[in-house]
C-alpha positions in Angstrom: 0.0 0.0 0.0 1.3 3.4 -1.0 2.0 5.7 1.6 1.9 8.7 -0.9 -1.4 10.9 -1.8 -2.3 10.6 -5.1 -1.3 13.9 -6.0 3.0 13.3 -4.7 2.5 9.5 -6.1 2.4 11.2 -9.7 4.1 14.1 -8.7 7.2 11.2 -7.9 6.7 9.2 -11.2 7.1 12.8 -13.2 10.6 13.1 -11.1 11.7 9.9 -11.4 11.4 9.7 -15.4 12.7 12.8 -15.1 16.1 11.0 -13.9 16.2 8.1 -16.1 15.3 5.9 -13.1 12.1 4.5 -14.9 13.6 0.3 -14.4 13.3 1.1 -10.8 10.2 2.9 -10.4 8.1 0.5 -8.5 10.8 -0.1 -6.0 11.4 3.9 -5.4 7.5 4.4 -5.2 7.0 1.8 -2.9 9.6 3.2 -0.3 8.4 6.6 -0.2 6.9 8.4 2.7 5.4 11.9 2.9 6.8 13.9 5.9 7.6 18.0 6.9 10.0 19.5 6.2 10.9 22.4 8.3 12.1 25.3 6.5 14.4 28.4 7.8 12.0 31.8 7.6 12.8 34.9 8.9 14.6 35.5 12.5 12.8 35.1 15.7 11.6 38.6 16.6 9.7 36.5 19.4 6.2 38.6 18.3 4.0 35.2 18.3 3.8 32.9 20.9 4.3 28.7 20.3 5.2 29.3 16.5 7.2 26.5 15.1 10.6 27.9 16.2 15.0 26.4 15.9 17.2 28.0 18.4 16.5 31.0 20.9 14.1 30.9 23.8 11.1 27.9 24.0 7.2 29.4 25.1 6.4 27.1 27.5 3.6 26.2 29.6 3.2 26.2 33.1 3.0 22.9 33.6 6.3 22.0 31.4 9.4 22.6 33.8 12.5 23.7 32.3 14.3 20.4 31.9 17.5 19.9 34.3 20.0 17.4 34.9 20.2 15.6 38.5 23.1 18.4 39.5 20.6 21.2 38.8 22.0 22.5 35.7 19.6 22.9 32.4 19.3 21.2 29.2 20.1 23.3 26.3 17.1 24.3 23.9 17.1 23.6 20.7 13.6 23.7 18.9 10.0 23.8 19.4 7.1 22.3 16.9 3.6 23.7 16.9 1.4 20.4 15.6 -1.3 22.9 14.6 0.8 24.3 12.2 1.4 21.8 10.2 -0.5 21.2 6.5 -2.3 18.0 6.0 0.1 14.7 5.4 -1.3 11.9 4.2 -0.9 9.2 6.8 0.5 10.1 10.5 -0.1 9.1 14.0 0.8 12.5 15.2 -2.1 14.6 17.3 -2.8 17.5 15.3 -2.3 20.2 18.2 0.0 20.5 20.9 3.7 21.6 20.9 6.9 19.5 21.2 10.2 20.6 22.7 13.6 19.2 21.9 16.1 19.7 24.8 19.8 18.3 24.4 21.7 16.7 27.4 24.7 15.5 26.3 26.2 14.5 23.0 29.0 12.5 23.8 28.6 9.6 22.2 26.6 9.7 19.0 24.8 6.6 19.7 23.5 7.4 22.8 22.5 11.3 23.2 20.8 12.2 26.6 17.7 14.2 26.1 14.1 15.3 26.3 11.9 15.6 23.9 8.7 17.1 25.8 5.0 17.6 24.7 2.3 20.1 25.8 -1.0 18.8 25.0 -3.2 21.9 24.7 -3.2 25.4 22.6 -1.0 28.3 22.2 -3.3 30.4 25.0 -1.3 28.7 27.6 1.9 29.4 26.8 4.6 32.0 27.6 8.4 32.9 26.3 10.7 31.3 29.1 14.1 32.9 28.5 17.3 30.9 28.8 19.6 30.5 31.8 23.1 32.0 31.7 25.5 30.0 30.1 27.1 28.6 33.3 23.6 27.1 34.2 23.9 25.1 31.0 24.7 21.7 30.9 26.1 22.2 27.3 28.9 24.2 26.1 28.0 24.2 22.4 25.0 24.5 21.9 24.3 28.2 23.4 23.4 31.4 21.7 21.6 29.8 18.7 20.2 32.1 16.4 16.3 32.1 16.5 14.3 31.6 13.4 10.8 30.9 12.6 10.6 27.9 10.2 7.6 26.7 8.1 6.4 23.4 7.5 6.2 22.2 3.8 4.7 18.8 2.8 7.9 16.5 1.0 8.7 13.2 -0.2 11.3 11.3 1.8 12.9 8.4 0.3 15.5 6.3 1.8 19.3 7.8 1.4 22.0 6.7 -1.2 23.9 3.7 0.6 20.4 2.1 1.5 19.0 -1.3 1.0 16.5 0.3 -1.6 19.3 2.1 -3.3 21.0 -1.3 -3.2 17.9 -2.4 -4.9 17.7 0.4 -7.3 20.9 -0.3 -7.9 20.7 -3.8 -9.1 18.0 -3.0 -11.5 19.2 -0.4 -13.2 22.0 1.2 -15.2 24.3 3.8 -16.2 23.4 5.9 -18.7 24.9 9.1 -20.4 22.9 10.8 -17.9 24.8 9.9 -15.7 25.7 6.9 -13.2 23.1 5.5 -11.0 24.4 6.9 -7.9 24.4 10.2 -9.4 20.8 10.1 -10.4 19.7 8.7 -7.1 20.7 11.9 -5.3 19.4 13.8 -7.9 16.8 12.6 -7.1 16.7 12.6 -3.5 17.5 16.1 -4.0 14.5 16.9 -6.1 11.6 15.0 -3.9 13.0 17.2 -0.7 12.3 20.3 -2.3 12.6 22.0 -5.4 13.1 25.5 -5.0 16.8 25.6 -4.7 16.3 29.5 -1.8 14.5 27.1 0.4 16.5 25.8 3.3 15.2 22.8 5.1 16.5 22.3 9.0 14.9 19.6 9.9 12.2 16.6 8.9 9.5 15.3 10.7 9.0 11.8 9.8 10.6 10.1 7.0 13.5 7.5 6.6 16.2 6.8 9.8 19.7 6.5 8.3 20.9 3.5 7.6 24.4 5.6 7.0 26.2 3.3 9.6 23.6 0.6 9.5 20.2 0.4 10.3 19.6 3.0 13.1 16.3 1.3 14.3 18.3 -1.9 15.1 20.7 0.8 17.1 17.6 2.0 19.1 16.6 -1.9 20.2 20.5 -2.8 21.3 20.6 0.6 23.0 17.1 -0.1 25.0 18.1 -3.7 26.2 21.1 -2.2 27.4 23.5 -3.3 24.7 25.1 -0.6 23.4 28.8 -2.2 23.0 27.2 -4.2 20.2 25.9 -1.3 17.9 29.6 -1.2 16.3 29.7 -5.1 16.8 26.9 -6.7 16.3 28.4 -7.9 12.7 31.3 -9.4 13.9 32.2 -13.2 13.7 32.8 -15.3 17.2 36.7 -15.7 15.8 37.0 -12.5 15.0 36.3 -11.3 18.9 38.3 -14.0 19.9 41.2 -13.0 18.0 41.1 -9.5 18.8 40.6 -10.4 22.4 43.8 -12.7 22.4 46.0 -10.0 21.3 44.9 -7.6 23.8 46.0 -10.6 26.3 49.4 -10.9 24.0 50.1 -7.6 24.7 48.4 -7.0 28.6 46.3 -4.2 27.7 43.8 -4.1 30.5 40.9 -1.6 28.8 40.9 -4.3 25.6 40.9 -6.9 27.0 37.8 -5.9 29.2 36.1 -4.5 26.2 36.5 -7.4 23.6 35.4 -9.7 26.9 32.1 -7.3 27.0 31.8 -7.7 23.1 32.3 -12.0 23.4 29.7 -12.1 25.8 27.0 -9.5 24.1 27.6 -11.4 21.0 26.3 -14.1 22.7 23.3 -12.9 23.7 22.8 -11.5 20.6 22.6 -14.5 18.8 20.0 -15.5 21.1 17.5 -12.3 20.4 18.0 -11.5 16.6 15.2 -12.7 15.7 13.0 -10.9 18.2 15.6 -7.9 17.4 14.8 -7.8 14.2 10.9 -7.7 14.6 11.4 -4.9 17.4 12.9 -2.7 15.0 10.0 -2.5 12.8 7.9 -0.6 16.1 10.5 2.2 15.7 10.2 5.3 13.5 11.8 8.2 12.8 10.0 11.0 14.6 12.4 14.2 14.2 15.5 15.3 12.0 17.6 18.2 12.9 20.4 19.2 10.9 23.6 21.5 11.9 22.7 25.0 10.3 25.2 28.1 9.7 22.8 30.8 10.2 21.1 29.2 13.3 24.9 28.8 14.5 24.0 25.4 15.1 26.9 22.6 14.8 25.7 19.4 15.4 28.9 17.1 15.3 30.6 19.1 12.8 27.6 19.6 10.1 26.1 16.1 11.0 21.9 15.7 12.1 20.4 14.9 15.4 17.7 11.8 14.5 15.2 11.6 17.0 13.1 8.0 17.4 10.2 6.4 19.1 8.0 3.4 19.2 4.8 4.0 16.8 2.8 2.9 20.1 4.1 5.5 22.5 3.6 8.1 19.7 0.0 7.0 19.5 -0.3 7.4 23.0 1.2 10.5 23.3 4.1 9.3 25.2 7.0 11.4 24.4 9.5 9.6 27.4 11.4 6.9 25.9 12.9 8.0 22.7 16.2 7.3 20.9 18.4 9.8 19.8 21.4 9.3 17.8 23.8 11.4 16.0 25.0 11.2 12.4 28.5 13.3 11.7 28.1 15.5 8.3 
């Protein structure tokens, strides 16, 4: 079943003739997914209350506390969605009101980034600028004096990046052409389904693909939740291989290696035991919210790389915003 409105289904046929990608059509249409994109307006002059907003101060409720750390000191703001404001999408479990708040913790390691991600379940009427803490109240040293801006939501087409199993399937139907090579084309085309109008700048997605840049980041999000997060860089290695790397750590008496490839021999263990109910707890994860570095926000996430946000489908349906995954992808 298509997960495109009629209107972007043909819209997407047009685009993908249009790249000389025709032999894979079927398998590009099937993978695509309608999401927002969130595009950079104007600054922030803070006129309006609970517009969608990226960097500056949050307008929060009440109700919503400032999130802080167990020392005291508060998570760093970066961006606030109004769900009213955005234009109809074709198929979503998201409520269509309320406002979510992204709040950043620590980015340490880019497979497990502490946050919040926070959600007011009522109108605009309740809501009030809360301006930030100084900077030595801030759990973060980065990710302070963001520039605000007022971003709009525009209806896109997400399809899954270059380096994909569907580009791998694209891939193996089709062919170079004087066009140009397939690999080519495919961004082209990713390119042209994101938006076309070259002076609009997106800064973040809600919905769409995860990346599956350094493998499948919904597997990432189960291993991290059973507590297994020395196998999201080793989960594809081979029994021997551990082994081998853990005997020359003992060759050589390097204490930290030889604890770690210990960790991995024994995680590998257990994995073997739960890929299969792994690999059906992926599929309740989705990619909730993109945000990408920006130069005129000032915001560097990584180095140019993208904050990816993920939840369960049920907890989204339920409104439960607590237990997500966030995970970091270098630019």
């Amino acid at each position: 079943m298509s997960k495109l409105s009629s209107y972007q289904q043909n819209k997407l046929r047009e685009t993908i003739l249009k790249h000389n990608l025709i032999d894979a059509g079927q398998i590009i249409l099937a993978s695509a997914v309608e999401c927002w994109s969130l595009t950079l307006s104007e600054p922030e002059d803070f006129s309006t209350v609970g517009n969608c907003r990226i960097g500056g101060d949050p307008d929060l409720p009440a109700s919503l506390a400032w999130p802080q750390t167990d020392d005291g000191l508060y998570l760093n703001f970066i961006m606030q969605i109004n769900l009213a404001e955005l234009p109809p999408l074709f198929d979503h479990p998201l409520p269509n009101h309320g406002m979510l708040y992204f709040f950043v913790e620590s980015d340490e390691s880019c497979t497990d980034v502490k946050s919040k991600l926070l959600f007011h379940d009522g109108d605009s009427s309740f809501l009030s600028r809360v301006t930030s803490p100084d900077y030595d109240q801030l759990v973060h040293e980065y990710y302070v004096d963001l520039e605000p801006y007022k971003v709009v939501p525009i209806v896109t087409i997400d399809l899954p990046e270059f380096g994909s199993e569907t580009f791998e399937m694209v891939e193996a139907v089709s062919r170079d052409t004087p066009f140009g090579t397939i690999a080519e084309r495919y961004c082209e085309l990713l390119e042209s389904v994101s938006c076309a109008d070259k002076d609009i700048h997106i800064v973040s997605k809600v919905f769409g693909h995860a990346s599956e840049i350094e493998g499948d980041m919904r597997w990432n999000a189960c291993l991290h939740k059973a507590g297994q997060n020395i196998l999201i860089c080793n989960h594809h290695k081979q029994k021997n291989e551990v082994e081998d790397l853990l005997k020359k750590a003992l060759q050589d008496n390097e204490a930290p290696e030889i604890e770690y490839y210990r960790n991995v021999k024994e995680s590998l263990a257990w994995y073997q035991h739960h890929k299969e109910q792994l690999q059906r707890s992926r599929h309740e994860w989705l990619q909730l919210l993109k945000i990408d570095s920006n130069r005129s926000v000032d915001l560097s996430i990584w180095y140019a790389g993208s904050f990816y946000i993920l939840i369960r489908e049920e907890n989204l349906r339920r409104r439960d915003f607590s237990d997500i995954y966030v995970e970091i992808v270098a630019g």
